[in-house]
C-alpha positions as CSV (number, residue, x, y, z in Angstrom):
1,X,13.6,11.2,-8.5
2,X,13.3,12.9,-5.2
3,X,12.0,11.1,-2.2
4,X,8.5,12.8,-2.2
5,X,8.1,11.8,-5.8
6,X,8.7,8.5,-4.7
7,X,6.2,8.2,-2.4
8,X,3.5,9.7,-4.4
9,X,4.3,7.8,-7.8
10,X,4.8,4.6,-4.8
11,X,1.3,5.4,-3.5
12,X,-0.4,5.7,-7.1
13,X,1.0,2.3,-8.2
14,X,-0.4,0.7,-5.1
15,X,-3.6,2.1,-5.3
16,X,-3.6,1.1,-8.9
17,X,-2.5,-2.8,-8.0
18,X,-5.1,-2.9,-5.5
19,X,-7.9,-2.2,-7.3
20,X,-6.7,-4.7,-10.6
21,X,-6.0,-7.4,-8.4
22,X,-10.0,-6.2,-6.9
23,X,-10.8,-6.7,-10.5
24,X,-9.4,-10.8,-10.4
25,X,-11.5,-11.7,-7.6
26,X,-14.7,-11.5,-10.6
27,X,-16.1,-14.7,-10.9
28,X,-14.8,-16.6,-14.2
29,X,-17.2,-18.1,-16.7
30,X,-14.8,-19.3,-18.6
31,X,-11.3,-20.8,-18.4
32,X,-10.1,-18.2,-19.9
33,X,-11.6,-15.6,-18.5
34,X,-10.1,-17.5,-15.4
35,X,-6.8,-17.4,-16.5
36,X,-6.7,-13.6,-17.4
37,X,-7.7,-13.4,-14.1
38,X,-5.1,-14.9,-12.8
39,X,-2.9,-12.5,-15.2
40,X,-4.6,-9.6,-13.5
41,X,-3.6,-11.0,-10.4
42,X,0.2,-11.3,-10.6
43,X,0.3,-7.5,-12.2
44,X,-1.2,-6.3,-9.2
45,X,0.7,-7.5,-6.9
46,X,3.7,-6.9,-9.0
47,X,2.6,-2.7,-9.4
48,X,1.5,-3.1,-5.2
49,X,4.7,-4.7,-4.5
50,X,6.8,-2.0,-7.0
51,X,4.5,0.7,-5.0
52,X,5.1,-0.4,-1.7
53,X,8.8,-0.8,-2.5
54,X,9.0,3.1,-3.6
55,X,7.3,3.8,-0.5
56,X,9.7,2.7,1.6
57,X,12.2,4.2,-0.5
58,X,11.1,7.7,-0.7
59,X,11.3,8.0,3.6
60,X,14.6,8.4,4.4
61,X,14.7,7.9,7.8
62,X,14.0,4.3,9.9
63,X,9.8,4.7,10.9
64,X,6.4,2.6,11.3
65,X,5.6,3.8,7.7
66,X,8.6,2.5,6.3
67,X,8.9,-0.6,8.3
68,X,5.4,-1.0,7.2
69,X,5.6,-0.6,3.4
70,X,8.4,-3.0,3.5
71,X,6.9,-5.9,5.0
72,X,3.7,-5.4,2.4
73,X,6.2,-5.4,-0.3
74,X,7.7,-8.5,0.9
75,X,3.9,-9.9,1.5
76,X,3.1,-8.9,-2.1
77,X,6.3,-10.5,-3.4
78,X,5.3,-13.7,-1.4
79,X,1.7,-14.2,-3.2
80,X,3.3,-13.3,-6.2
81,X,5.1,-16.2,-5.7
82,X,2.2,-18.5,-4.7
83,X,0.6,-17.8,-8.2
84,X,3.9,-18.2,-10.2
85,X,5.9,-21.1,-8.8
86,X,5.2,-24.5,-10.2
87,X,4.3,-26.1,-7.0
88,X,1.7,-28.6,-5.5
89,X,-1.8,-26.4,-5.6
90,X,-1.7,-26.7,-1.6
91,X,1.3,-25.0,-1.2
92,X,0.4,-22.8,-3.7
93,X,-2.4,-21.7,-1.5
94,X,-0.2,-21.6,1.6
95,X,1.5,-18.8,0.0
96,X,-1.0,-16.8,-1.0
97,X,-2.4,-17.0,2.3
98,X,1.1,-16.0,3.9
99,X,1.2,-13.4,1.7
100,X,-2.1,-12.0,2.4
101,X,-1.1,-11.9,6.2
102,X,2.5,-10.5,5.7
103,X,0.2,-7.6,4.1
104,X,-2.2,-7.0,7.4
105,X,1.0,-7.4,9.3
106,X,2.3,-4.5,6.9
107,X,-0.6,-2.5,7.0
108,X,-0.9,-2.4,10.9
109,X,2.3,-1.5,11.1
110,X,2.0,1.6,9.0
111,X,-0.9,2.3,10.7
112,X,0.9,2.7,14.1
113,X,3.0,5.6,12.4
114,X,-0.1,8.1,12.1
115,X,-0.7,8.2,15.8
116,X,2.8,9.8,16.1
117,X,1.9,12.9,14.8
118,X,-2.2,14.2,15.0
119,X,-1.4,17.4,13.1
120,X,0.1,16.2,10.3
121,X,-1.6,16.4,7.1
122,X,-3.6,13.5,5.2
123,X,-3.7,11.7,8.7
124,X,-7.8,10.9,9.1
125,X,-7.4,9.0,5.1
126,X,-3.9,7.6,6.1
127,X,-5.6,6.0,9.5
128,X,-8.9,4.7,7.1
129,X,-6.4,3.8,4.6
130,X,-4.3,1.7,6.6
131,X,-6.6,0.2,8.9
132,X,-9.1,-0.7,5.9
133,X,-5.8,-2.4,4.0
134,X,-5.2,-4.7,7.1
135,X,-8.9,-5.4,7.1
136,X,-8.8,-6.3,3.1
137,X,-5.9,-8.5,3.6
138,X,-7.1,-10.7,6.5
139,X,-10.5,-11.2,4.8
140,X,-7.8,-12.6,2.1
141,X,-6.3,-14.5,3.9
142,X,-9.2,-16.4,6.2
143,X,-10.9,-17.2,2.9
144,X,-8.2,-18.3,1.1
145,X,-7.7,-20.8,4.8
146,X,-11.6,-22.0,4.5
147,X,-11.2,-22.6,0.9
148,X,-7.9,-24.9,1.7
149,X,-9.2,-26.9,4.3
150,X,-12.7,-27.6,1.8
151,X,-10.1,-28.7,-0.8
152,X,-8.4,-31.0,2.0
153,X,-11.4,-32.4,2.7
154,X,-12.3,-33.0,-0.8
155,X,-15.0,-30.3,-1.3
156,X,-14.8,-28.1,-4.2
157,X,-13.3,-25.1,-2.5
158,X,-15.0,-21.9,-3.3
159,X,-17.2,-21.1,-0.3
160,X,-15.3,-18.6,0.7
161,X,-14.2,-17.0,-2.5
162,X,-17.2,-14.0,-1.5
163,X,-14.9,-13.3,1.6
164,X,-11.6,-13.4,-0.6
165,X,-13.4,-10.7,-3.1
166,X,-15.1,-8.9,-0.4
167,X,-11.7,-8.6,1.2
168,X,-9.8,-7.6,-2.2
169,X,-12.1,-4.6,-2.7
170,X,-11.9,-3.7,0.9
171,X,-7.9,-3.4,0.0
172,X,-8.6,-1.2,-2.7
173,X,-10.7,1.3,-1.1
174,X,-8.4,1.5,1.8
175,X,-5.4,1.5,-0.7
176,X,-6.8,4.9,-2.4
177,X,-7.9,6.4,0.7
178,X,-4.0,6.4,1.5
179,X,-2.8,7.3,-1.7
180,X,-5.2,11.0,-1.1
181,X,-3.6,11.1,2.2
182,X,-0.1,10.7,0.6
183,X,-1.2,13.7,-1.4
184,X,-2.3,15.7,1.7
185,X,1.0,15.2,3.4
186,X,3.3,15.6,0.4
187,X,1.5,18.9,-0.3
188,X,1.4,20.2,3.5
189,X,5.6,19.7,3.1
190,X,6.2,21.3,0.2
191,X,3.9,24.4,1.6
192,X,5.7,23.9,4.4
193,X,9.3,24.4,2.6
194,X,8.5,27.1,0.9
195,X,7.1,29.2,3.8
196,X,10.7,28.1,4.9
197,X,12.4,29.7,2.3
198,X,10.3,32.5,2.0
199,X,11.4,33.7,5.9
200,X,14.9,32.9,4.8
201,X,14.5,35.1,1.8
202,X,12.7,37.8,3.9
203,X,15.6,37.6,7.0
204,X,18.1,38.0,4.4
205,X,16.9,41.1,2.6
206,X,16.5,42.7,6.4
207,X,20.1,41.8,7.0
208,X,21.2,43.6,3.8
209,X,19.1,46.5,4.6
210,X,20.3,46.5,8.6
211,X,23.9,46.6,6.8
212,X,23.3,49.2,3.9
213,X,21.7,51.8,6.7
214,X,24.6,50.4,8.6
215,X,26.9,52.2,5.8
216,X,25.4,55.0,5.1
């Protein structure tokens, strides 16, 4: 798999995690419904942390972007853990939260990359993208910290889960915004390479022409 098909597939899968893990912050009438939820959750992070992984795979050389995808892997990988891991509900929550922040940590980061270049392609939804991801994942993570200090306090702990959802779907939107300016770029370069080897096909003919005249 080349590196540009990496980034788009990476891109797709995100975009794609986003919006099922969008789809978990529904409120539940039901236990079960609650725990298919839940369910929903953990394969979204799982495809955004697979996405984000491939990413950061598919650029080859050391950048924001990279650096960026990375650490929202890693964030991913850290609420995936919060959900999974058979701990105390509080620390359970602690992780998510982390997690959530890693992500807008992630997400700025990325961010800081488009501002290298203006003329690159797919750079207005790349800048939207990103800056609406770090957005989504702070909303995340300030409800997820007023829900934990209702349950500290004994309340029941879902005042904020509007803010958690609000900030999920926020994600989403910013997570398919980037995965069309993934498109735009990857498109611009392989235009770009082969209006490359076009001239070198085009300088090479003149050469053999320069050389037959040359001859004869």
């Amino acid at each position: 798999m080349d590196n540009q098909l990496k980034e788009i597939i990476g891109a797709a899968l995100a975009a794609i995690g986003t919006i099922i893990s969008a789809v978990s912050t529904i409120p539940a009438k039901s236990k079960k419904m609650e725990k298919l939820f839940d369910g929903l959750d953990i394969v979204g992070n799982s495809l955004q942390a697979t996405g984000n992984a491939l990413e950061a795979e598919g650029q080859s050389e050391p950048s924001l972007e990279k650096a960026g995808n990375e650490i929202q892997a890693i964030g991913n990988i850290t609420v995936i853990a919060g959900l999974i891991l058979d701990l105390e509900e509080e620390n359970e929550d602690k992780l998510v939260i982390a997690g959530n922040w890693i992500q807008a940590l992630g997400g700025a980061t990325a961010l800081g990359d488009e501002f290298e270049d203006p003329t690159a392609a797919g750079q207005l939804f790349n800048i939207y993208g990103n800056l609406l991801q770090a957005i989504g994942n702070s909303l995340q993570a300030i409800g997820g910290t007023i829900n934990l200090r209702e349950k500290e306090r004994g309340e029941s702990g879902d005042s904020a889960n509007n803010i958690i959802a609000a900030g999920s779907w926020i994600q989403a939107v910013g997570s398919v915004l980037s995965l069309i300016g993934q498109l735009q770029e990857e498109n611009q370069e392989i235009s770009s390479g082969s209006s490359d080897e076009s001239d070198d096909r085009t300088q090479n003919l003149l050469s053999l022409k320069k050389k037959l005249i040359r001859e004869g």
